[in-house]
C-alpha positions in Angstrom: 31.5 16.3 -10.1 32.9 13.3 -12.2 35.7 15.6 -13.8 36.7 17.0 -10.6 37.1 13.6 -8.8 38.9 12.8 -12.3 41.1 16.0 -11.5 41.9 14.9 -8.0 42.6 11.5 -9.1 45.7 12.4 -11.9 47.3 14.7 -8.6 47.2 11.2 -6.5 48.8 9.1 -9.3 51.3 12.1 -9.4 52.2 12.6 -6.0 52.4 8.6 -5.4 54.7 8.2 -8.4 56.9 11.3 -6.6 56.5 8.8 -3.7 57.8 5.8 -4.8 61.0 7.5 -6.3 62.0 8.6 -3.1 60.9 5.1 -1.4 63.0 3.2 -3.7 66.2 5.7 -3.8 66.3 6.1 -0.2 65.1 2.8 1.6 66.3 -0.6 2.2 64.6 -3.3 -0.3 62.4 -4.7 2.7 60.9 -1.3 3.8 60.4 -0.2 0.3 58.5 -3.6 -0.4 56.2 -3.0 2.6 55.9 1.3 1.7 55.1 0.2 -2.0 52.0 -2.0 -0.5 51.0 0.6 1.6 50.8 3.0 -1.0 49.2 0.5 -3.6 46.6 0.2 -1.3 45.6 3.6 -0.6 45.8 4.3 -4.4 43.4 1.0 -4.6 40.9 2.8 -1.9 41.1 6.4 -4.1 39.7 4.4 -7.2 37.2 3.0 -5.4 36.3 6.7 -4.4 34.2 7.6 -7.4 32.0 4.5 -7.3 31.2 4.7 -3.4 30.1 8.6 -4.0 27.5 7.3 -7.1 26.9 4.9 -4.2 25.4 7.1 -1.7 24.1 9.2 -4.3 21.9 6.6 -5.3 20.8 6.2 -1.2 20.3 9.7 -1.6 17.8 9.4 -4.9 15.9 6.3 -3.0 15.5 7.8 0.3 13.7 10.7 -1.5 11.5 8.8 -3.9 10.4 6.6 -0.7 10.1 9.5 1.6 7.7 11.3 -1.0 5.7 7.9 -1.7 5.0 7.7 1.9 4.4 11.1 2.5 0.9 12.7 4.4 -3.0 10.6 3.3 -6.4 12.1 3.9 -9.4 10.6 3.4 -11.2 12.5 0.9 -15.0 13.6 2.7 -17.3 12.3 -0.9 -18.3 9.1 -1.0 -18.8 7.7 -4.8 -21.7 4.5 -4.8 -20.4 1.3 -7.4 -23.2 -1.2 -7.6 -22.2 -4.8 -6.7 -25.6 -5.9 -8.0 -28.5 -8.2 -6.4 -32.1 -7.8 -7.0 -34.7 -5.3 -7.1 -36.7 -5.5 -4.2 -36.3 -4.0 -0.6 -35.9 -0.5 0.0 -32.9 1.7 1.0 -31.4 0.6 4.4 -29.2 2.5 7.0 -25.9 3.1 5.3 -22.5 1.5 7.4 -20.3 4.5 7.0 -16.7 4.8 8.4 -15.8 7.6 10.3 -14.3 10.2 8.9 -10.7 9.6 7.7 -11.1 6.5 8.4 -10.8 3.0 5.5 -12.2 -0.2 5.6 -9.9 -3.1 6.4 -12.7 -5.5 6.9 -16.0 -6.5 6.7 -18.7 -8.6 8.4 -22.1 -10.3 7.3 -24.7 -12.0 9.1 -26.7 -14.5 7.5 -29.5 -17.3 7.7 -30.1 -18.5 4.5 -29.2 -14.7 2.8 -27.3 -11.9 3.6 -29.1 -10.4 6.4 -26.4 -7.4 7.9 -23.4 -6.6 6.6 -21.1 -4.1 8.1 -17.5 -2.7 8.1 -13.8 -2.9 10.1 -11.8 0.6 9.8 -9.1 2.0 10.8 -7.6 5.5 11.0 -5.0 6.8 8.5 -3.1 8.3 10.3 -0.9 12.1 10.0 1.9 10.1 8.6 0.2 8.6 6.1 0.2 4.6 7.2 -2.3 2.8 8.9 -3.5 3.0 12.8 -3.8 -0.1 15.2 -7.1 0.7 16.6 -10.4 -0.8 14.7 -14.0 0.6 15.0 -16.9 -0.9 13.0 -19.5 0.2 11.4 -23.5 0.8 12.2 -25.1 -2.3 10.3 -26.5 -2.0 6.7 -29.7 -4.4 5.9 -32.6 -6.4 7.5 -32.3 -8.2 11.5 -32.0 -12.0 11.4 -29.7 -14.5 10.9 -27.4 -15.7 13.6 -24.2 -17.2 12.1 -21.7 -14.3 11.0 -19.1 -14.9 8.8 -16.0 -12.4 8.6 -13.1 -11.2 6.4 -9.9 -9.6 6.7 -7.7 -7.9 4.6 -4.2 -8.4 5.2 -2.3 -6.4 7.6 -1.0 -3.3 6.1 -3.3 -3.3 3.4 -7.0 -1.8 3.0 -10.4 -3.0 1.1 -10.3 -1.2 -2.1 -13.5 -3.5 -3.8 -15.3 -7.0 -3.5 -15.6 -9.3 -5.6 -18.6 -12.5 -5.7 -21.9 -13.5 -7.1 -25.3 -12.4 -6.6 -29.1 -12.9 -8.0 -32.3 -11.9 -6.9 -30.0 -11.5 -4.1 -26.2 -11.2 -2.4 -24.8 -14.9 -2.7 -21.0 -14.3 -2.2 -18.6 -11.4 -1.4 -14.7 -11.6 -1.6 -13.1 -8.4 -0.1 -10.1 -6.9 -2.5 -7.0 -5.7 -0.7 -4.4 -3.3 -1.4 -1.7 -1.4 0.6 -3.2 2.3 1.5 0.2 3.7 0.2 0.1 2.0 -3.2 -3.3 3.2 -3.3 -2.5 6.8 -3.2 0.1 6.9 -5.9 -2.9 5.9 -7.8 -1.2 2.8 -9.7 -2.9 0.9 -12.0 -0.9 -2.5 -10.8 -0.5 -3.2 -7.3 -0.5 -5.8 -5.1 -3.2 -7.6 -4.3 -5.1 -10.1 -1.9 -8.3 -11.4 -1.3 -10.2 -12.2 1.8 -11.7 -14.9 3.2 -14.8 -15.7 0.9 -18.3 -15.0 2.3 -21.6 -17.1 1.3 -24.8 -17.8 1.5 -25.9 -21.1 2.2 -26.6 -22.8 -1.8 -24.9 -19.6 -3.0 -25.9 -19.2 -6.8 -25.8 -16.5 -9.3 -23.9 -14.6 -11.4 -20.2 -12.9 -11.1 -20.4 -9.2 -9.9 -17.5 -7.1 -9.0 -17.5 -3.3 -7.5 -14.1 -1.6 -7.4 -13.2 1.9 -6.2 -11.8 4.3 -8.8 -8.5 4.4 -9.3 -6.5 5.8 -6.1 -9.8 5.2 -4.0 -10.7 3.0 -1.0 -13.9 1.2 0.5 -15.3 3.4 3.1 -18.9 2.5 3.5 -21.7 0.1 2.1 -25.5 1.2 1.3 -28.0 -1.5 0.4 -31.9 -2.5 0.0 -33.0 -4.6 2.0 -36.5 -6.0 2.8 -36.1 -9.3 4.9 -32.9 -9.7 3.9 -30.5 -7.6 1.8 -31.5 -7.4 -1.8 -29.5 -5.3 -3.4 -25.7 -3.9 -2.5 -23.4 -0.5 -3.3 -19.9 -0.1 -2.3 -19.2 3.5 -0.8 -15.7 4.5 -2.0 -13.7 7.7 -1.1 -10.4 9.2 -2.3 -7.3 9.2 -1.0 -5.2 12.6 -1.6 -1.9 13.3 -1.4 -2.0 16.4 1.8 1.0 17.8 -0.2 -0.8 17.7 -3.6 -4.2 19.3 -2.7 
């Protein structure tokens, strides 16, 4: 492409000099003044040719990359368990699960002086790939009691993808993750990242914990032990795949 736009350049700079011969033989000093500035500015446009085609081809290249970043999501069916930690007692507990193809945005605990319930905002991922409007929650995971209930929120656009906190015999903090869905997917090992509103226990204690999801996974569910109040936590994660890739 480059040597034929060189090609067609070397004609215009010939049949412009042809131009101005004629202009200058034949024409009174004004007009040929104003002829010679109408031609030096179309020769100034076909120059600028070249760099306006690499222009668009570049358009072209981004269009495409960003069209195949965003392209179709599913959330994967398997759900993989990472501990977040907490004690040993209690005994396994009703698991808050999204629905299918559905990904965690938020999440919900409620406490009297522990974690008591602790449950689950998703939303659908839609055919196109980016996030829908509407949010369900989850069944609750844990032991009744408690009455305040603190909440947490990623930020919009982007989805829980692991929690951060503290914990002992027990769950004394949790700090939700957050990721965009689509950065998710391309299974990046750097991506942006936010954290929700912390939530604690009353005297929270303990010792750092973290759960994150594989790489290129999201929070869809949590599973816990619980006895009168929850013991002992697991982060559900599932995949997100590429539809065009499976």
């Amino acid at each position: 492409m480059a040597n034929s736009l060189g090609t067609d350049r070397n004609h215009s700079v010939t049949f412009l000099r042809s131009v101005v011969r004629k202009v200058t033989a034949q024409s009174t000093p004004f007009l040929s003044v104003a002829i010679l500035c109408l031609i030096a500015f179309a020769a100034l446009a076909a120059a600028q040719y070249p760099n306006q085609e690499r222009d668009r081809d570049q358009d072209r290249d981004r269009d495409r990359d960003r069209a195949f970043n965003r392209g179709p999501v599913r959330v994967a069916h398997e759900r993989m368990t990472v501990d977040f930690g907490g004690g040993n007692g209690g005994r396994p507990s009703p698991d808050a699960l999204c629905e299918e193809n559905f990904v965690a945005v938020g999440f919900h605990v409620q406490m009297g002086e522990f974690f008591n319930n602790a449950w689950l905002d998703c939303v659908h991922v839609r055919r196109d790939g980016d996030l829908g409007s509407e949010v369900s929650m989850t069944e609750k995971t844990g032991s009744p009691g408690g009455s305040p209930i603190q909440d947490a929120f990623c930020p919009r656009g982007m989805v829980l993808r692991g929690f951060r906190g503290r914990v002992g015999a027990s769950i004394d903090e949790a700090v939700g993750i957050c990721s965009p869905l689509h950065e998710i997917a391309e299974r990046r090992e750097r991506m942006p990242t936010e954290m929700t509103q912390p939530v604690m226990r009353p005297h929270a204690g303990g010792h750092p914990a973290e759960a994150v999801c594989p790489i290129g996974s999201v929070v869809t569910g949590f599973h816990s032990n619980s006895g009168e109040y929850i013991d002992h936590l697991w982060v559900l994660c599932s995949e997100l795949r590429r539809a065009d890739r499976d």
